[in-house]
C-alpha positions in Angstrom: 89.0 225.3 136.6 92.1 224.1 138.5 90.6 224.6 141.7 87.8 222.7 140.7 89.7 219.8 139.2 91.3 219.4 142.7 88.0 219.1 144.3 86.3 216.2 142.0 86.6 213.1 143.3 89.0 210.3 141.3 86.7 208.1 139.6 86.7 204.1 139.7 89.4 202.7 137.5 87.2 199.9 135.6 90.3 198.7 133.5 94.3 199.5 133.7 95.0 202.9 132.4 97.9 205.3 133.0 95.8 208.2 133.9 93.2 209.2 136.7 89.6 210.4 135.6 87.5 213.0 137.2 84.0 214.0 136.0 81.9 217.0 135.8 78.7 218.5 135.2 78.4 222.3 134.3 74.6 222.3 135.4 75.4 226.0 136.1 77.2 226.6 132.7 79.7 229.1 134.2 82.6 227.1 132.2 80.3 226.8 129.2 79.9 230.6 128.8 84.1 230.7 129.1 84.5 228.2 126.6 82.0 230.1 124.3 84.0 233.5 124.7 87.0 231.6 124.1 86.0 230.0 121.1 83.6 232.8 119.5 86.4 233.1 116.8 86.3 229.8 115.6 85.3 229.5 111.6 83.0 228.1 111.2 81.2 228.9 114.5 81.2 226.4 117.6 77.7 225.9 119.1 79.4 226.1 122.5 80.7 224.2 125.0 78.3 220.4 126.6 77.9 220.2 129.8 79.6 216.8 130.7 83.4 217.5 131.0 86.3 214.7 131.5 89.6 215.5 133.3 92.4 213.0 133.0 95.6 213.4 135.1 98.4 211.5 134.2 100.1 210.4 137.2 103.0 208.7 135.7 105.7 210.0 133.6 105.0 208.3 130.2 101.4 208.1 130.8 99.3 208.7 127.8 96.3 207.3 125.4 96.7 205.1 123.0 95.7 206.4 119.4 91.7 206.3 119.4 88.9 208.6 118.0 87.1 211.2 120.3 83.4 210.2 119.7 80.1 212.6 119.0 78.4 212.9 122.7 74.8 213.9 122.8 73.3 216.2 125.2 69.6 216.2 126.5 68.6 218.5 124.1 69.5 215.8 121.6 72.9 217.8 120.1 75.6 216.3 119.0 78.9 217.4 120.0 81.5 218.5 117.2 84.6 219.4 118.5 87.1 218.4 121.6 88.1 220.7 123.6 91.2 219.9 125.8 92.4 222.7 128.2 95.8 222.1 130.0 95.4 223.2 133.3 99.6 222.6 133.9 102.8 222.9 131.6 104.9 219.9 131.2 108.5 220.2 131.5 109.1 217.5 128.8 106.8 215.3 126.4 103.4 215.1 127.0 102.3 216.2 123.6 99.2 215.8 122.3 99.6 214.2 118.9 96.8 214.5 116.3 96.8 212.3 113.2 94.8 211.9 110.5 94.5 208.2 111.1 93.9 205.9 113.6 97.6 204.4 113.6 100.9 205.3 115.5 102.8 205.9 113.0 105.6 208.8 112.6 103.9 209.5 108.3 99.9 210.1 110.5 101.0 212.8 112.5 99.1 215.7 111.2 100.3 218.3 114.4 102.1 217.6 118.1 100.8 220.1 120.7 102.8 221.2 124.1 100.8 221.1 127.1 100.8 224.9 128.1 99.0 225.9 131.1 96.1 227.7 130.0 96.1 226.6 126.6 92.8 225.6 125.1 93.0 223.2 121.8 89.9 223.2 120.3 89.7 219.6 117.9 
C-alpha cells in the first residue's frame, strides 16, 4: 500500500488544509480482500472493505484535522459504509495521534481514546 500511495498523484487543494490528498479506486479489490482478512475478527462482523480509499499526508509538523464526523459513503451497489478504516503506512516520532471523542468538540473531557501512528497499524472506527 506504500508503494502505491507514492505512485497516486496529489490531488487539487480546493481550500487551505495542512495535509495532501491522494485518491484511489480498488476496481481490482486486492486491498479489499486484505482489509477483510484483517478485520474478519471484528464483533459484530464488518461487510468489508469500499472501494474508494483517501490517503492524506501531512506534510507539516502540526498538520492535522480539525474535529469533524467521518460520513456514511455509498457504493454502487447502494451500501452504506459503517466503519473508518485508517491504516498508518509510517510511525511518527512524536504527536500525530489520532484522537477519537465522543463529541464533535475539542475539548480535553471528549476524548474517548488517543491512538499513535504505528506503521502498519490498522484502526478500524
Amino acid at each position: 500500500v506504500e508503494a502505491l500511495f507514492h505512485t497516486l498523484p496529489v490531488a487539487e487543494m480546493g481550500k487551505a488544509s495542512p495535509n495532501r490528498r491522494r485518491y484511489f479506486c480498488d476496481a481490482e479489490c486486492w486491498i479489499q480482500a486484505a482489509f477483510a482478512e484483517a478485520v474478519s475478527r471484528i464483533r459484530p462482523p464488518v461487510d468489508g472493505a469500499m472501494p474508494q480509499m483517501r490517503f492524506l499526508h501531512y506534510v507539516e509538523v502540526g498538520g492535522g484535522l480539525p474535529p469533524h464526523l467521518d460520513l456514511a459513503r455509498t457504493d454502487a451497489r447502494g451500501r452504506r459504509s459503517t466503519h473508518t478504516f485508517i491504516l498508518y503506512l509510517t510511525d511518527c516520532g512524536a504527536g500525530g495521534e489520532t484522537v477519537l471523542l465522543s463529541r464533535q468538540e475539542d475539548s480535553a473531557d471528549a476524548v474517548v481514546a488517543s491512538v499513535a501512528p504505528r506503521r502498519g497499524r490498522l484502526l478500524a472506527v
